[in-house]
Residue, then its C-alpha position, 0 to 999 in steps of 0.5 A: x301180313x295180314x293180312x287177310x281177305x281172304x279175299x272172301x273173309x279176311x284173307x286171299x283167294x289162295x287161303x293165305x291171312x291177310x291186312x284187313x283192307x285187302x278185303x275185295x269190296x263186293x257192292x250192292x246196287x239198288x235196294x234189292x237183294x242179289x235175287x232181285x226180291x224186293x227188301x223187307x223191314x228187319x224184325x226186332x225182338x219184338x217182331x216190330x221193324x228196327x230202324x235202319x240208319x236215316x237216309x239209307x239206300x237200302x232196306x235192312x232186310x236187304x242188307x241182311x239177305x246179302x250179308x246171308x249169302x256172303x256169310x254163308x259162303x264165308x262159314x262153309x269156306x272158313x270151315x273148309x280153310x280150317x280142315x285145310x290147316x288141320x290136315x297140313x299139320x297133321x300131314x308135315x306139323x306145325x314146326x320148321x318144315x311148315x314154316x317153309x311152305x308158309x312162307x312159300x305160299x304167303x309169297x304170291x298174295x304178298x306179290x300179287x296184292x302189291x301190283x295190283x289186288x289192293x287196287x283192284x279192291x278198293x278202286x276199280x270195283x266202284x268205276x265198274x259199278x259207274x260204267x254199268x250205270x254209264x255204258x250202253x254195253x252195261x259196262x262190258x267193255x270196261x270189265x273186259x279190259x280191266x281183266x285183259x290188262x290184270x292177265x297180262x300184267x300178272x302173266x309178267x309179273x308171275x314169271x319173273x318171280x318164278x325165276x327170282x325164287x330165290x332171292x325172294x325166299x331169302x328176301x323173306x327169311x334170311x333164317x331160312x335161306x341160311x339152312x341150305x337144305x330148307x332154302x332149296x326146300x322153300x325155293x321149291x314149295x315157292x316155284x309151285x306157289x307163286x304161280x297162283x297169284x295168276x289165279x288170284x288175280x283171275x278169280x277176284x276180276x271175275x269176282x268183282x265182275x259178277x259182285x257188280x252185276x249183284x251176284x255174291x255167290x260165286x266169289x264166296x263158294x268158289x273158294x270151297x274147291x280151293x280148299x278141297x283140292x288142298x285138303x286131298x294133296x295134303x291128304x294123299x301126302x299122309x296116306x303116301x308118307x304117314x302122319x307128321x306124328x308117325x314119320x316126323x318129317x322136316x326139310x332135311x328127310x322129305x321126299x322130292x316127290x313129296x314137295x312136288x306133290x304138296x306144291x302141285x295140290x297148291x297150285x291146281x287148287x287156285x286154278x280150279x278156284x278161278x276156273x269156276x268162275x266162267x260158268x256163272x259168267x255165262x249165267x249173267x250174260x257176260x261174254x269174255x273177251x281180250x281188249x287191248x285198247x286201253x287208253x282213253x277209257x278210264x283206266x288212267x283215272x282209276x290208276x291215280x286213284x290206286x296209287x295211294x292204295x299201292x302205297x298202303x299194301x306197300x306199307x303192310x307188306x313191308x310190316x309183315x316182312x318183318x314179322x315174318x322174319x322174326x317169326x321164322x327165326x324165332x321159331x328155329x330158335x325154339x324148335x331146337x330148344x324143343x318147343x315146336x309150334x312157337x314159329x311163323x305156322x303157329x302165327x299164322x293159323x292162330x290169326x286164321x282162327x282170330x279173324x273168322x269172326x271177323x270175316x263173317x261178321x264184320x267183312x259181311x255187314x260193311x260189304x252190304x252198308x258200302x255200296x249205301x254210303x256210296x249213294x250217300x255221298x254222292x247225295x252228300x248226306x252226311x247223317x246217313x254216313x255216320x248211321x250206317x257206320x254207327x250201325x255197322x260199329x253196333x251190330x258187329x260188336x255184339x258177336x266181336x266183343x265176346x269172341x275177342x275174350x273167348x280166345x283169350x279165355x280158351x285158346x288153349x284148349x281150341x288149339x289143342x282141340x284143333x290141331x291134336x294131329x300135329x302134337x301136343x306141344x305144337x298144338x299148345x303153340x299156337x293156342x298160346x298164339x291165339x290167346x295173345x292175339x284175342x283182345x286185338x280183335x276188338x281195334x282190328x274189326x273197329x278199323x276195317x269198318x272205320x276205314x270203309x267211311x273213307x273208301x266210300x268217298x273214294x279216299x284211299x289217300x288217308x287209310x295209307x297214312x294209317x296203315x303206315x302207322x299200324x305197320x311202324x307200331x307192329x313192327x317196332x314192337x314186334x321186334x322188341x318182343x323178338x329182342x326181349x322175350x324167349x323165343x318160344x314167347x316170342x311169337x306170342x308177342x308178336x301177335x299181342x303187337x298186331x292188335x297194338x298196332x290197330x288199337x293206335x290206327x283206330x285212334x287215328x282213323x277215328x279223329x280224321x274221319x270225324x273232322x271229315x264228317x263234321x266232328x260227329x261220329x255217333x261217338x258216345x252210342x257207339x262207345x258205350x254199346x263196347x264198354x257195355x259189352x266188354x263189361x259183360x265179356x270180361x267176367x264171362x271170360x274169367x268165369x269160362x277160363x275158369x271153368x276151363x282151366x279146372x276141366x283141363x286139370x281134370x281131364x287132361x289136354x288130349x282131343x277128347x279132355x280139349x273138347x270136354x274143356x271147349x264146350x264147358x268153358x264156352x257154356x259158361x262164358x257164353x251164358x254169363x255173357x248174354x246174362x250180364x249184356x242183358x242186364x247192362x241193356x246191349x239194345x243191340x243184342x237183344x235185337x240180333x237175338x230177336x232177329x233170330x228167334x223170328x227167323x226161326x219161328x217163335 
């Protein structure tokens, strides 16, 4: 799956992980910030401006203010999200019960973004952007057709689904579907869940609308409902049913009114998530209105254009299809070898917890820099284009770097801190899940940015072509993990073969993007900012996993022994981190840490 964005940071509007691609693509137009205040050098360490790439369209100080706004929405929505996670599995555990909401809810993102969300992220946000600059309405007739087109099509596409429920659900797990009791449990949880793809679509329309007109926020924030209204159906399951720790429920002894109450909090948090997009339409002037005369205004050429990214969702879905059919399966294995928490949950809140530095870092810089490279293409500055990626490369490494081998280091003890309420074993699961996801972290953030240099020239063509590569590689190795490992390590593996399979498409996306930029990449900075930060985060995470594995020992992994370990070993890690980036002159580093320092005041 991937993935994701997330919507809003790597995964979906309805919360569910996706590819990294399926990112909506929130532009910035102009050199102003979304409040309209003119943008101010970035300080240094010094206090002294940093540079911005040559031949920018922007100011860093814009760039950074905008990036603020989504990253905040971001760390307000990851926290939620992460609470949502924690009170599931609390509410119905991390085993064989989870993993048939799991892939119940992950169904409607993968359909939705298979019609069309993948092209509405990559294509149809920078046609909006031209008919606001081209249009004598502002380009509201454009937005008000393009939504009305999304409506109906999903409105389609949404009830067949729900109909073919069924074979969908066994399309996804034939491990599941094999169990009839599970297959009518899932059945049910999907007939509640694919409904929201309406929703999804609805709010990353409105989004994309309002993103356009240089408003960020309502896209980032809205999401926070979402997440609230699951938190209490999952909530009011626990205080109605007990706690998965007390009640140990599974498919074959939960309640109906126990599914429908999960499936029904599921379903009304995405329409409260999109339904909250109409009041901040109405702050920017922008009236809804239903058109249907589609033809000869655009929407054909913006369609050839989708074509390819059609093809490239395609290929992701078909990749993580097979993951999750392999997850499933392995995870039924393990539970009835006694070791829960080694299935498709585990997956999937392991890659919840790896990609978030990745949603609020990476996803926020290249958010602010495309729309510039956008300009510079259009100017064809290809000195430009190569900054702005260098620059995004650069500065999202600094936090992307050490976090990768933070998770390798003390994933254990963030799981176990994380997700105590679903029982001990579960919760060593998915920090064994987290562990293998770690070092691919590294590739996955490099290739989300890399592949940016393509959308700005509106290529969607060559990103499909390395997605398909990441796709075969992941789910070829995948399935070797599955065939070669015990199942309780198998899922693990699983994980540990996502990030291969980015580390090969960075190495493909790179060398096609450099023949299309004249041969020049800004390879050598770029590289040796990652060796020097990967220098110093491997003895950091050696000295912190250390630390760590001494503490545990000590203490013990219950919440309160999870937390002592987490912040010791995180002290450490982090300290000898920064220590040894500064010594190896991460230039980079230093000037994020100035730019906080003078935020700050001192």
């Amino acid at each position: 799956m991937n993935a994701r964005a997330r919507e809003n940071d790597g995964r979906e509007p309805g919360g569910h992980v996706l590819p990294d691609d399926t990112v909506p693509l929130r532009p910035r137009l102009g050199n102003r910030n979304p409040a309209g205040e003119q943008s101010a050098p970035l300080p240094s360490q010094a206090g002294a401006p940093i540079p911005e790439p040559k031949g920018a369209g922007g100011g860093a100080a814009g760039l950074l203010k905008s990036s603020a706004v989504m990253a905040a929405g971001t760390i307000v929505s990851r926290i939620t999200g992460f609470l949502r996670t924690l009170v599931m599995a609390a509410a119905i555990g991390v085993g064989p019960l989870n993993d048939s909401y799991q892939v119940a809810n992950v169904l409607p993102a993968m359909i939705y973004f298979l019609v069309g969300g993948g092209a509405l992220n990559a294509v149809f946000v920078p046609q909006l952007v031209r008919a606001m600059k081209k249009d004598d309405d502002g380009g509201e007739a454009y937005a008000n057709r393009l939504i009305t087109l999304v409506m109906v099509v999903l409105a389609g596409v949404t009830v067949v689904c729900v109909l073919a429920a069924p074979l969908l659900v066994h399309m996804m797990s034939p491990d599941i579907a094999a169990d009839p009791r599970r297959m009518a449990v899932t059945v049910t949880f999907a007939r509640y869940c694919l409904p929201t793809m309406f929703f999804m679509g609805a709010h990353l329309v409105l989004g994309q609308i309002l993103n356009a007109r240089g408003r960020f926020g309502a896209m980032m924030w809205t999401p926070v409902l979402n997440n609230l209204v699951t938190i209490a159906a999952f909530g009011g399951f626990i205080w109605a049913f007990g706690g998965f720790t007390d009640s140990g429920v599974d498919p074959s002894t939960i309640t109906p009114e126990g599914v429908r109450l999960l499936g029904l909090g599921t379903l009304l948090g995405l329409a409260v998530q999109a339904l909250a997009m109409l009041p901040y339409l109405r702050d920017a002037r922008f009236t809804l209105r239903p058109r249907f005369d589609f033809r000869g205004h655009g929407l054909g050429k913006a369609m050839g254009l989708a074509k390819w990214t059609l093809l490239f969702v395609l290929a992701n879905q078909l990749g993580q299809t097979v993951v999750i059919q392999l997850a499933t399966k392995a995870g039924s294995l393990a539970d009835r070898a006694g070791y829960t928490g080694s299935g498709f949950t585990a997956y999937n809140y392991a890659q919840l917890l790896w990609q978030m530095p990745q949603a609020i870092i990476t996803v926020s810089v290249m958010t602010a820099v495309l729309p510039r490279m956008s300009r510079a293409v259009q100017d064809d500055d290809v000195t430009a284009i190569r900054d702005d990626l260098s620059y995004g490369l650069r500065t999202s490494a600094v936090a992307i770097v050490p976090c990768a081998f933070a998770f390798l280091a003390l994933g254990v003890p963030m799981a176990t801190l994380l997700y105590a309420g679903s029982g001990a074993e579960g919760a060593r699961g998915i920090g064994y899940v987290l562990m293998a996801f770690g070092p691919g972290l590294i590739p996955f953030s490099v290739q989300y940015v890399v592949l940016r240099g393509f959308y700005a020239y509106e290529d969607t063509r060559t990103p499909f072509y390395n997605t398909v590569i990441v796709a075969v590689v992941n789910a070829a190795a995948s399935g070797a993990c599955f065939a070669l490992l015990p199942p309780r390590w198998a899922v693990a593996g699983m994980a540990a073969s996502y990030g291969l399979g980015y580390a090969v498409g960075v190495g493909t996306a790179w060398r096609r993007l450099r023949r299309r930029l004249g041969g020049d990449l800004d390879g050598s900075r770029v590289l040796r900012t990652y060796a020097r930060l990967t220098g110093a985060a491997i003895p950091a995470a050696l000295a912190g996993g250390g630390v760590a594995y001494a503490v545990t020992q000590a203490l013990g992994s219950d919440a309160l022994g999870s937390l002592v370990t987490l912040l010791a070993g995180g002290s450490v890690l982090l300290g000898v981190f920064v220590l040894l980036a500064h010594w190896m002159r991460v230039s980079e580093l230093s000037a994020m840490v100035g730019m906080v320092r003078g935020r700050l005041g001192r």
